[in-house]
mmCIF entry with sequence, helices, sheets and N, C-alpha, C, O atoms, coordinates in Angstrom:
data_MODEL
# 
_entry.id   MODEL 
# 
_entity.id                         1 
_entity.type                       polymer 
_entity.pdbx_number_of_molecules   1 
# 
_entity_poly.entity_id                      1 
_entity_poly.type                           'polypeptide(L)' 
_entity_poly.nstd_linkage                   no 
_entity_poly.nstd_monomer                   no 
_entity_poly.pdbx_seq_one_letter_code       
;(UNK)(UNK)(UNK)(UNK)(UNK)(UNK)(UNK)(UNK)(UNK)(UNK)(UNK)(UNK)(UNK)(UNK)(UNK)(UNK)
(UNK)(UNK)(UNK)(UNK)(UNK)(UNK)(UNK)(UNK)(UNK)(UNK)(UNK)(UNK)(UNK)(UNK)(UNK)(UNK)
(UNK)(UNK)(UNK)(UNK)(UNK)(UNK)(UNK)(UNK)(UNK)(UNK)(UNK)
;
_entity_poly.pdbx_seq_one_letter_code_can   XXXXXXXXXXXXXXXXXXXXXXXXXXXXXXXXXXXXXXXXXXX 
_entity_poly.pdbx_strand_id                 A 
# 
loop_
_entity_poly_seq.entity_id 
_entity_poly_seq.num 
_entity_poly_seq.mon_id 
_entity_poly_seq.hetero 
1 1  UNK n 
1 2  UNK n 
1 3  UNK n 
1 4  UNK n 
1 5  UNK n 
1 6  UNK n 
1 7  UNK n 
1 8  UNK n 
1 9  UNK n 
1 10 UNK n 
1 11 UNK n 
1 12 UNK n 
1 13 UNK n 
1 14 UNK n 
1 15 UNK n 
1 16 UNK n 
1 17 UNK n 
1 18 UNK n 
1 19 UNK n 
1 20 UNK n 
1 21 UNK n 
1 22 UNK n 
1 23 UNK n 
1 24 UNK n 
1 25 UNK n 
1 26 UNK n 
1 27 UNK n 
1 28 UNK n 
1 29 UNK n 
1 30 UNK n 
1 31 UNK n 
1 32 UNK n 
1 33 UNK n 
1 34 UNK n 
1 35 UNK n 
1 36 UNK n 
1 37 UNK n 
1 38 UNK n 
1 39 UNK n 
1 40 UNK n 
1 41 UNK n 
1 42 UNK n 
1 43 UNK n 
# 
_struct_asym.id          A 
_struct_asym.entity_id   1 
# 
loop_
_struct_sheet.id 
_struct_sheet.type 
_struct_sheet.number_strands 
_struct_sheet.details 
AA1 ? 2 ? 
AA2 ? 2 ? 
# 
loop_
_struct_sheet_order.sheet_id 
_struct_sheet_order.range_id_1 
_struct_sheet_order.range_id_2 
_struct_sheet_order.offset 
_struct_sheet_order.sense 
AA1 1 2 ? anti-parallel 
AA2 1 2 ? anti-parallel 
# 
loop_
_struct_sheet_range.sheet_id 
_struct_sheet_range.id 
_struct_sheet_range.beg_label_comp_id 
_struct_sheet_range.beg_label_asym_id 
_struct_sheet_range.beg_label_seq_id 
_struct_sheet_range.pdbx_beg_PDB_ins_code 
_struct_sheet_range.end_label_comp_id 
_struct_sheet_range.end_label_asym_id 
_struct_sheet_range.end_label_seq_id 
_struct_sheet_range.pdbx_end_PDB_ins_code 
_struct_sheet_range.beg_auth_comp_id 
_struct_sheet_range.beg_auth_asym_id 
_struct_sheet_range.beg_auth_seq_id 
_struct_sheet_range.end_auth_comp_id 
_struct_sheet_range.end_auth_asym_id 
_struct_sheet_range.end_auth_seq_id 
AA1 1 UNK A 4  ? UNK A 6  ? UNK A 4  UNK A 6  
AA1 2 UNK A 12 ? UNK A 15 ? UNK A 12 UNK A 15 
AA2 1 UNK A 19 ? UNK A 20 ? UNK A 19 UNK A 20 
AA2 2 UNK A 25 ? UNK A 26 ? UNK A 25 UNK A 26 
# 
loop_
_atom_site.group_PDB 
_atom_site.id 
_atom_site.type_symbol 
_atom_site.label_atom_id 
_atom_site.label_alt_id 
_atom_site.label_comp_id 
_atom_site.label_asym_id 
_atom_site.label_entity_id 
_atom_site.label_seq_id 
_atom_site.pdbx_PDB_ins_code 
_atom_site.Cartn_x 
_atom_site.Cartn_y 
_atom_site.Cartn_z 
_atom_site.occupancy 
_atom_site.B_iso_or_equiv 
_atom_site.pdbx_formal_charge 
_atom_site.auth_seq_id 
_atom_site.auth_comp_id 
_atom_site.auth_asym_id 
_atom_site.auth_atom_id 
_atom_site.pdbx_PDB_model_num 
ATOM 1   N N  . UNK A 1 1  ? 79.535 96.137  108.320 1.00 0.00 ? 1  UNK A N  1 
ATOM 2   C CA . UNK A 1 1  ? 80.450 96.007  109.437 1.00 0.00 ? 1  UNK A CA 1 
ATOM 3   C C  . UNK A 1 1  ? 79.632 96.135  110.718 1.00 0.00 ? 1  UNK A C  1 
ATOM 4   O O  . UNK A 1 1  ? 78.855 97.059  110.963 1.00 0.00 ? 1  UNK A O  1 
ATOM 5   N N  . UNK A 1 2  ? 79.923 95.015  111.562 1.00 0.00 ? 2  UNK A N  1 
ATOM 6   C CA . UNK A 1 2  ? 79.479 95.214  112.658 1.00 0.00 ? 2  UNK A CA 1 
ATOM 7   C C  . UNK A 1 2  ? 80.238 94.944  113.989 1.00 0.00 ? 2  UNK A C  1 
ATOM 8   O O  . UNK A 1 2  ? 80.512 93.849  114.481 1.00 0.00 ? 2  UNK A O  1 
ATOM 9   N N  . UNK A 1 3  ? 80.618 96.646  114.634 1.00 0.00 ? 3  UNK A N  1 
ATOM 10  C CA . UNK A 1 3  ? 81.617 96.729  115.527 1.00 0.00 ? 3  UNK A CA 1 
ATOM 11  C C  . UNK A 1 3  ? 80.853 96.336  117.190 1.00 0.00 ? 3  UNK A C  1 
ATOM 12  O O  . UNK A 1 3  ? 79.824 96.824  117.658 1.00 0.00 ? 3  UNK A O  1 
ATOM 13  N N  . UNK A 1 4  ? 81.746 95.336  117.793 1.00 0.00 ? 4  UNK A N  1 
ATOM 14  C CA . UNK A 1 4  ? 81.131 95.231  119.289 1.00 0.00 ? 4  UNK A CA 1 
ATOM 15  C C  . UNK A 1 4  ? 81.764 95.624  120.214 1.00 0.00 ? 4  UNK A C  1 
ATOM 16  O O  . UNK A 1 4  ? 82.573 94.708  120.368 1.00 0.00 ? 4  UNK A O  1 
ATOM 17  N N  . UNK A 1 5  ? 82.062 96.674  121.276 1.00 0.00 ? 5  UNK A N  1 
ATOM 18  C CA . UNK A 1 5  ? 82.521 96.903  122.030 1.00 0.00 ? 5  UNK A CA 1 
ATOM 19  C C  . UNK A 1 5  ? 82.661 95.576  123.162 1.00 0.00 ? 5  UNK A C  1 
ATOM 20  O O  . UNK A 1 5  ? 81.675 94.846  123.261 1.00 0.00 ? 5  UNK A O  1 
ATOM 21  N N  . UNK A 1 6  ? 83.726 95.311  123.901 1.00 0.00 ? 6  UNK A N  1 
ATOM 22  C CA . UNK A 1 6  ? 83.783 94.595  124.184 1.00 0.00 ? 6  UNK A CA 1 
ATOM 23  C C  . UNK A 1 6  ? 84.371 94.637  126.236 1.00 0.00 ? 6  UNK A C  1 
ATOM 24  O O  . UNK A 1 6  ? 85.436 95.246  126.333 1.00 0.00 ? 6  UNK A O  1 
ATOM 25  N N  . UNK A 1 7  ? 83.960 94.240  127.306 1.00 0.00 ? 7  UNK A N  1 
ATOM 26  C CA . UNK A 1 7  ? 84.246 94.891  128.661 1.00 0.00 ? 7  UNK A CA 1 
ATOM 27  C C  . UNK A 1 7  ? 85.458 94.123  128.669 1.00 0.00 ? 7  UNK A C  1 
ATOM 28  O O  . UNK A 1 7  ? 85.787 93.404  127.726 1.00 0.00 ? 7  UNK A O  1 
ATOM 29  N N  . UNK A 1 8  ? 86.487 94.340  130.287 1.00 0.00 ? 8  UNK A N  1 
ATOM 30  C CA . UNK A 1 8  ? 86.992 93.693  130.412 1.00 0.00 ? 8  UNK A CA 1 
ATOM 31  C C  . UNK A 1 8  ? 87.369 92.529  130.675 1.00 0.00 ? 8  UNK A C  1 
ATOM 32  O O  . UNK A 1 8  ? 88.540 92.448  131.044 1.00 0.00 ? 8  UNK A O  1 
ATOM 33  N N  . UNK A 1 9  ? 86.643 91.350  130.600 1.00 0.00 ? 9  UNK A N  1 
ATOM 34  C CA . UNK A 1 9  ? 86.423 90.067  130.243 1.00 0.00 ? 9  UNK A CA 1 
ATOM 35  C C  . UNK A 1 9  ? 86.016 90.025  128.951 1.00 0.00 ? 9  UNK A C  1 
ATOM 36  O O  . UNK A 1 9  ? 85.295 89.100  128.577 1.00 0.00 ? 9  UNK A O  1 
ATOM 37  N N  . UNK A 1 10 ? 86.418 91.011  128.096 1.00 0.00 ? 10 UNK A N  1 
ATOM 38  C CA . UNK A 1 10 ? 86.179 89.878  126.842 1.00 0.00 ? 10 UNK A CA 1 
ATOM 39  C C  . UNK A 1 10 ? 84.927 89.850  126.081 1.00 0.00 ? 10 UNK A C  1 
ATOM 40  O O  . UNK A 1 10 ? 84.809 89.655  124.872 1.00 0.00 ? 10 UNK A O  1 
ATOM 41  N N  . UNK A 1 11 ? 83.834 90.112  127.106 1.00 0.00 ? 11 UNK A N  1 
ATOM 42  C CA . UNK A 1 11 ? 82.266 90.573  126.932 1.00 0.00 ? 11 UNK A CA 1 
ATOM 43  C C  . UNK A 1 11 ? 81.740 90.981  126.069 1.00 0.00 ? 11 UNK A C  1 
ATOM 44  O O  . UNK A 1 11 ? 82.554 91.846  125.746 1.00 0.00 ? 11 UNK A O  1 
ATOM 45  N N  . UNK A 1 12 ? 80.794 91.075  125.229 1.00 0.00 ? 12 UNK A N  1 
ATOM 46  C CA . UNK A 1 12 ? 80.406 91.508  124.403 1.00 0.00 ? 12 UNK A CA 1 
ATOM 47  C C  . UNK A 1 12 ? 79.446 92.693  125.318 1.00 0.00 ? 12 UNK A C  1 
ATOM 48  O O  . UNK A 1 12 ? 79.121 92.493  126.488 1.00 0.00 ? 12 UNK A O  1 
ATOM 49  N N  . UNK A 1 13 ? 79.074 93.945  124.539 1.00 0.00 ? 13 UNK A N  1 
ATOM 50  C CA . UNK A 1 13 ? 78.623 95.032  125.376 1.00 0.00 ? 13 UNK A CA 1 
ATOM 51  C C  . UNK A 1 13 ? 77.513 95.151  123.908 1.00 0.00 ? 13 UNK A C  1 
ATOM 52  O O  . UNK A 1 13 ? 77.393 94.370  122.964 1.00 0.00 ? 13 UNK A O  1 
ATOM 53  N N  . UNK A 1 14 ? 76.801 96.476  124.204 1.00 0.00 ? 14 UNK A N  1 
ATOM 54  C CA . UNK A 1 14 ? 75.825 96.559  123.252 1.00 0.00 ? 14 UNK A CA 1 
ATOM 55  C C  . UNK A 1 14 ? 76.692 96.806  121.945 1.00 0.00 ? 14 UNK A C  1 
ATOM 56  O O  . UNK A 1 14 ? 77.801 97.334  122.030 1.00 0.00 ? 14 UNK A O  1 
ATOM 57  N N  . UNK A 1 15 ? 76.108 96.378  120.647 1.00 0.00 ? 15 UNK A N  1 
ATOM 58  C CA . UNK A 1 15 ? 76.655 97.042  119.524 1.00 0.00 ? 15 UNK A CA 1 
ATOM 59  C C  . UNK A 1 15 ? 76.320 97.861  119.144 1.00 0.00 ? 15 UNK A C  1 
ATOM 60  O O  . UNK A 1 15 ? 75.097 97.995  119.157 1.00 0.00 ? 15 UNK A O  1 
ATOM 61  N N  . UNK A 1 16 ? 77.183 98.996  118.535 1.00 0.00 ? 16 UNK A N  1 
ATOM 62  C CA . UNK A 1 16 ? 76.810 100.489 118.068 1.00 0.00 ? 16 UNK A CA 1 
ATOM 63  C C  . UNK A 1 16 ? 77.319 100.047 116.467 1.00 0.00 ? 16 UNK A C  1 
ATOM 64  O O  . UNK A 1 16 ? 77.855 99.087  115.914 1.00 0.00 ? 16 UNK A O  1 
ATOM 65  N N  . UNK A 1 17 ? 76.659 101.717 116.032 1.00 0.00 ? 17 UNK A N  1 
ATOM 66  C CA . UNK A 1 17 ? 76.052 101.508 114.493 1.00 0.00 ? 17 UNK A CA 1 
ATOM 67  C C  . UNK A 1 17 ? 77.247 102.481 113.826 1.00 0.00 ? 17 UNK A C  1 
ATOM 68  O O  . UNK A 1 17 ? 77.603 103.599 114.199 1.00 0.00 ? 17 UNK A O  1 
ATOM 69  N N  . UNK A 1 18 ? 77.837 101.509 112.494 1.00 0.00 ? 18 UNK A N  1 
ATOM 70  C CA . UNK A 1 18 ? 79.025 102.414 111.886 1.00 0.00 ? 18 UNK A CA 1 
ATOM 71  C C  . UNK A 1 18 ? 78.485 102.637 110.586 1.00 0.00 ? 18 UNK A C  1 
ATOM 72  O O  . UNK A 1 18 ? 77.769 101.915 109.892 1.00 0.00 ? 18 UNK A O  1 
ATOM 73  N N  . UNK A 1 19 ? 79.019 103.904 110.361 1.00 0.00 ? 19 UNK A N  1 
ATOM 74  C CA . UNK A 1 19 ? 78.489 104.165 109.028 1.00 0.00 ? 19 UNK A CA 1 
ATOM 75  C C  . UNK A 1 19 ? 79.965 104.296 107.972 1.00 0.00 ? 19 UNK A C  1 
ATOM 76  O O  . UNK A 1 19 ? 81.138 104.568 108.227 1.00 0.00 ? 19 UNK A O  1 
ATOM 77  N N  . UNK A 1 20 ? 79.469 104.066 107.111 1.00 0.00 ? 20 UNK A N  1 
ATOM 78  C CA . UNK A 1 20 ? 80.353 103.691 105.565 1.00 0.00 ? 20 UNK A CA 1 
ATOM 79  C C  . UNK A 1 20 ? 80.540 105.470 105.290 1.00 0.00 ? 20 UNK A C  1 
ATOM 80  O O  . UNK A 1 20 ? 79.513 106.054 104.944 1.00 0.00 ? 20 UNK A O  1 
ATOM 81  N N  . UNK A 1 21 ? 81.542 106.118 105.410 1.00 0.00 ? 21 UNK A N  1 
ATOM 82  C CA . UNK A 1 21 ? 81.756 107.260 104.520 1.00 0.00 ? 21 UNK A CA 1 
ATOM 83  C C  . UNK A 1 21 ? 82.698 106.969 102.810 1.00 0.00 ? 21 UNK A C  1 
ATOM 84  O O  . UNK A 1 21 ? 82.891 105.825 102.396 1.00 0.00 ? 21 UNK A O  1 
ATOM 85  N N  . UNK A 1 22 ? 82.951 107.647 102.392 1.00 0.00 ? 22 UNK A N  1 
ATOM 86  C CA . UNK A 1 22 ? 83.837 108.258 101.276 1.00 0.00 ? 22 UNK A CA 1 
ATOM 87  C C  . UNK A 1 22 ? 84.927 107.362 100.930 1.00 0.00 ? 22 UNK A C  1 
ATOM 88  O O  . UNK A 1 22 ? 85.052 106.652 99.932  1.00 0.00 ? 22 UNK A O  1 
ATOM 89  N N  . UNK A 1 23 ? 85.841 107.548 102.123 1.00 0.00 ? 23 UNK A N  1 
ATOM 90  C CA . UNK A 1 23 ? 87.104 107.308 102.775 1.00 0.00 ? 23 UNK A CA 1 
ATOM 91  C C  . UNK A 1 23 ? 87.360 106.319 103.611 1.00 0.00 ? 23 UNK A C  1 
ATOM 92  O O  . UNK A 1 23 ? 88.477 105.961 103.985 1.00 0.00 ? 23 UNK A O  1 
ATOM 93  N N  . UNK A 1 24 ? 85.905 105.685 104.037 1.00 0.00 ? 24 UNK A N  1 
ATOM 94  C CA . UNK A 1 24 ? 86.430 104.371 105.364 1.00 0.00 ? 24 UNK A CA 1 
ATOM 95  C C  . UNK A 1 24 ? 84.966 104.322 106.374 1.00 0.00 ? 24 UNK A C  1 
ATOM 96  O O  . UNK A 1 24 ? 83.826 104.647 106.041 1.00 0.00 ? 24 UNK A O  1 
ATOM 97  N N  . UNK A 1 25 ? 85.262 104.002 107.188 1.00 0.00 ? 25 UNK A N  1 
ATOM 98  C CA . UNK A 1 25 ? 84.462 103.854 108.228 1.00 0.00 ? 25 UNK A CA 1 
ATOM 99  C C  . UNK A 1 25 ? 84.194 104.815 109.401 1.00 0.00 ? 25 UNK A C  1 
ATOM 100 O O  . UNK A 1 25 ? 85.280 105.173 109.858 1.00 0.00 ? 25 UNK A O  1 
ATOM 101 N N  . UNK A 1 26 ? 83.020 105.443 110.152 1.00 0.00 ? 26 UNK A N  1 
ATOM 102 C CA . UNK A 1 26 ? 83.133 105.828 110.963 1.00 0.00 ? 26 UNK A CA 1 
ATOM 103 C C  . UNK A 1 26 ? 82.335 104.842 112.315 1.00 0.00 ? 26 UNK A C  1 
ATOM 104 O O  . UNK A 1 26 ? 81.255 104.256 112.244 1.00 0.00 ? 26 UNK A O  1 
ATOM 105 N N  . UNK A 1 27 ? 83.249 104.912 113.458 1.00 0.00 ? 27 UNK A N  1 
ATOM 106 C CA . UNK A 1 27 ? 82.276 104.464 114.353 1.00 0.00 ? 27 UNK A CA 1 
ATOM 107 C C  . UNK A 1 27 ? 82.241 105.228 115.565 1.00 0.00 ? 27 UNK A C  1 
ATOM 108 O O  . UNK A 1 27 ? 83.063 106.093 115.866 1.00 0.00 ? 27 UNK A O  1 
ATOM 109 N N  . UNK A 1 28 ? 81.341 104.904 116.184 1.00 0.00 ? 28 UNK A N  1 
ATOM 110 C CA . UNK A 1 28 ? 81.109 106.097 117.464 1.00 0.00 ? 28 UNK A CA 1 
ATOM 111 C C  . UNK A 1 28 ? 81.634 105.979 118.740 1.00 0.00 ? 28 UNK A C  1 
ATOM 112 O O  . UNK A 1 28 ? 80.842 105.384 119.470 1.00 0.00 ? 28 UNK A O  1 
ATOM 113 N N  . UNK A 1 29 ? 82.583 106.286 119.258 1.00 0.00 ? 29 UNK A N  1 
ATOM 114 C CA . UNK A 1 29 ? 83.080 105.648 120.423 1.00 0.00 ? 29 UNK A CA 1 
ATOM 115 C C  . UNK A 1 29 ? 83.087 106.700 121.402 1.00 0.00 ? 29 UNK A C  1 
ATOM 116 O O  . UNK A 1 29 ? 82.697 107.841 121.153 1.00 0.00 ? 29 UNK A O  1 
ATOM 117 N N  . UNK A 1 30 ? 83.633 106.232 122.774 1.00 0.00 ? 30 UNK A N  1 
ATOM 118 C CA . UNK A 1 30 ? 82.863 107.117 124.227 1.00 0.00 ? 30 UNK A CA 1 
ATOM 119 C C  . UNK A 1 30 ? 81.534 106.937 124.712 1.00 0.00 ? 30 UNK A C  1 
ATOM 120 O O  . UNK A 1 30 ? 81.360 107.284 125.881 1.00 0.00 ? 30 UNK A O  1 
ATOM 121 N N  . UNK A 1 31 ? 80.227 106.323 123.886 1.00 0.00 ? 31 UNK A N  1 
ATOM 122 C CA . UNK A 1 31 ? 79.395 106.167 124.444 1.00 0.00 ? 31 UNK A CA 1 
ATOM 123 C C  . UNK A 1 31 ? 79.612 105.044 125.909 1.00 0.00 ? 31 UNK A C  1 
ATOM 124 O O  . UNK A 1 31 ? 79.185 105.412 127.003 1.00 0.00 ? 31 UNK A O  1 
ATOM 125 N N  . UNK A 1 32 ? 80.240 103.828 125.762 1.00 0.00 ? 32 UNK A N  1 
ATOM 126 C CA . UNK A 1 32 ? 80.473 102.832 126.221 1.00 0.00 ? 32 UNK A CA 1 
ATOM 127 C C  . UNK A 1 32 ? 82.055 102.732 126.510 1.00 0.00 ? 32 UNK A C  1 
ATOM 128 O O  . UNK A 1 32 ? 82.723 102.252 125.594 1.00 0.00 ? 32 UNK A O  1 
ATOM 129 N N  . UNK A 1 33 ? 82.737 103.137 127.696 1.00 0.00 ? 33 UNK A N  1 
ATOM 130 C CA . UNK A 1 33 ? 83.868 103.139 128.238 1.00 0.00 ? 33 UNK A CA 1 
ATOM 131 C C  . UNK A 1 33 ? 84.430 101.731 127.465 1.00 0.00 ? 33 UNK A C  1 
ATOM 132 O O  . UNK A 1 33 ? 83.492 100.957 127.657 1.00 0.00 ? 33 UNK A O  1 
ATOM 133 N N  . UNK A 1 34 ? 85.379 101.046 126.754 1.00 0.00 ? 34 UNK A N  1 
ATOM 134 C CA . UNK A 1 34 ? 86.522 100.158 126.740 1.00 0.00 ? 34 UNK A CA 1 
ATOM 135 C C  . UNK A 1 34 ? 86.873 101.088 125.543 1.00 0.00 ? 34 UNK A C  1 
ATOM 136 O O  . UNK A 1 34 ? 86.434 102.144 125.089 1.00 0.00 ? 34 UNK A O  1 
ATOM 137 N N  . UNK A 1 35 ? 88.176 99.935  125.145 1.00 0.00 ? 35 UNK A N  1 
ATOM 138 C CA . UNK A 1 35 ? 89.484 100.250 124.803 1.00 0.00 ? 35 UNK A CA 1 
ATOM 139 C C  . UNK A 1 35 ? 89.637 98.985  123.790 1.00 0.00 ? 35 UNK A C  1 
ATOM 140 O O  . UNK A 1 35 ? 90.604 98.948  123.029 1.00 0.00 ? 35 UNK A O  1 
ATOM 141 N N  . UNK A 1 36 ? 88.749 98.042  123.795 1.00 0.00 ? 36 UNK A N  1 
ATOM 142 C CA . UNK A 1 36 ? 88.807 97.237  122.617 1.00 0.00 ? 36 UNK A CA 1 
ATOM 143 C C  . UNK A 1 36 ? 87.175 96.724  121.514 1.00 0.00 ? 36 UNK A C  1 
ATOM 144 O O  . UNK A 1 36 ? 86.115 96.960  122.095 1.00 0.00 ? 36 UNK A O  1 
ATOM 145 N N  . UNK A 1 37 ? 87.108 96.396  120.771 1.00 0.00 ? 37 UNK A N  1 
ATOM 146 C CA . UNK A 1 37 ? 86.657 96.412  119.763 1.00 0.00 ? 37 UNK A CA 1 
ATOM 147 C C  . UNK A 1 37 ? 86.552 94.889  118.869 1.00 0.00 ? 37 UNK A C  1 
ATOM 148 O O  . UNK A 1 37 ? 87.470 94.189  118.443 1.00 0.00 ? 37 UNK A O  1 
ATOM 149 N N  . UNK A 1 38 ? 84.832 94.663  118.765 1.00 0.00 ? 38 UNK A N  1 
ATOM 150 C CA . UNK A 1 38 ? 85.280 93.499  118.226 1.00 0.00 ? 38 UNK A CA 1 
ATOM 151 C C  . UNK A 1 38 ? 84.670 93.357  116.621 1.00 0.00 ? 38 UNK A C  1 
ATOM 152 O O  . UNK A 1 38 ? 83.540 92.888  116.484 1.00 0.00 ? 38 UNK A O  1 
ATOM 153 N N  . UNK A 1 39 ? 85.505 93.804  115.347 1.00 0.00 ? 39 UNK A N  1 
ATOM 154 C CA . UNK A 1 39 ? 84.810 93.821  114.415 1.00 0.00 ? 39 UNK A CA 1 
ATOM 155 C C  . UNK A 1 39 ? 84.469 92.856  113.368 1.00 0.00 ? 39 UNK A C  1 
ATOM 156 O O  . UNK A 1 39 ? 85.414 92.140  113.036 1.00 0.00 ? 39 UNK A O  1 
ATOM 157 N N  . UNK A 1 40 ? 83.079 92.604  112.611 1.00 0.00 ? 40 UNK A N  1 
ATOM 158 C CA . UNK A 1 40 ? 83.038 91.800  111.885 1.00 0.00 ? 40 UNK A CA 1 
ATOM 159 C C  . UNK A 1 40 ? 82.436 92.294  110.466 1.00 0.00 ? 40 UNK A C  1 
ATOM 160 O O  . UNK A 1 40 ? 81.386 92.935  110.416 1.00 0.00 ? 40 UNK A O  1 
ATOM 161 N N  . UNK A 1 41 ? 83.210 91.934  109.277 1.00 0.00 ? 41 UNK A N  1 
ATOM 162 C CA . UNK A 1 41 ? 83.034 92.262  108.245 1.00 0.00 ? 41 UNK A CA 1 
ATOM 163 C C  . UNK A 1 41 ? 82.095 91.558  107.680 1.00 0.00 ? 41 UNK A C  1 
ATOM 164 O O  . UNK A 1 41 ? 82.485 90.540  107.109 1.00 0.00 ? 41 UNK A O  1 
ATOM 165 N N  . UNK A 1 42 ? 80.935 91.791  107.661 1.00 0.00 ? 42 UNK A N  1 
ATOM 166 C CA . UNK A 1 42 ? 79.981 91.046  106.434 1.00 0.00 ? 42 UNK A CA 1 
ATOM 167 C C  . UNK A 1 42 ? 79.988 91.480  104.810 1.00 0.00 ? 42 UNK A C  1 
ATOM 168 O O  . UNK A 1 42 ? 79.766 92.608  104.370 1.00 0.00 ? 42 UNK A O  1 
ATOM 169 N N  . UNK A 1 43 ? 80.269 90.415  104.137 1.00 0.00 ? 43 UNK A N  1 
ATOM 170 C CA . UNK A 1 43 ? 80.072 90.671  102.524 1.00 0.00 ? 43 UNK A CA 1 
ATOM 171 C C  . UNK A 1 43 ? 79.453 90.121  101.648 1.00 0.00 ? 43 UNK A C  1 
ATOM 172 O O  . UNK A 1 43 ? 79.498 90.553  100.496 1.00 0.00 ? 43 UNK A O  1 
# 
């Protein structure tokens, strides 16, 4: 999975690194102020 934070245009911002737990996914958020998210599942 690779999550992209995204600005308000839509933007792609740097991507941060999610890790696979147990139960689901964790990803790290607050480093980079928005409110949306752009994720892509690789399999």
């Amino acid at each position: 999975m690779n999550p992209t934070p995204l600005d308000g245009a839509s933007k792609s911002m740097a991507p941060v690194k999610a890790r696979l737990l147990e139960n689901g996914w964790e990803l790290p958020i607050g480093e980079q102020p928005t409110t949306t998210y752009l994720i892509q599942v690789y399999r």
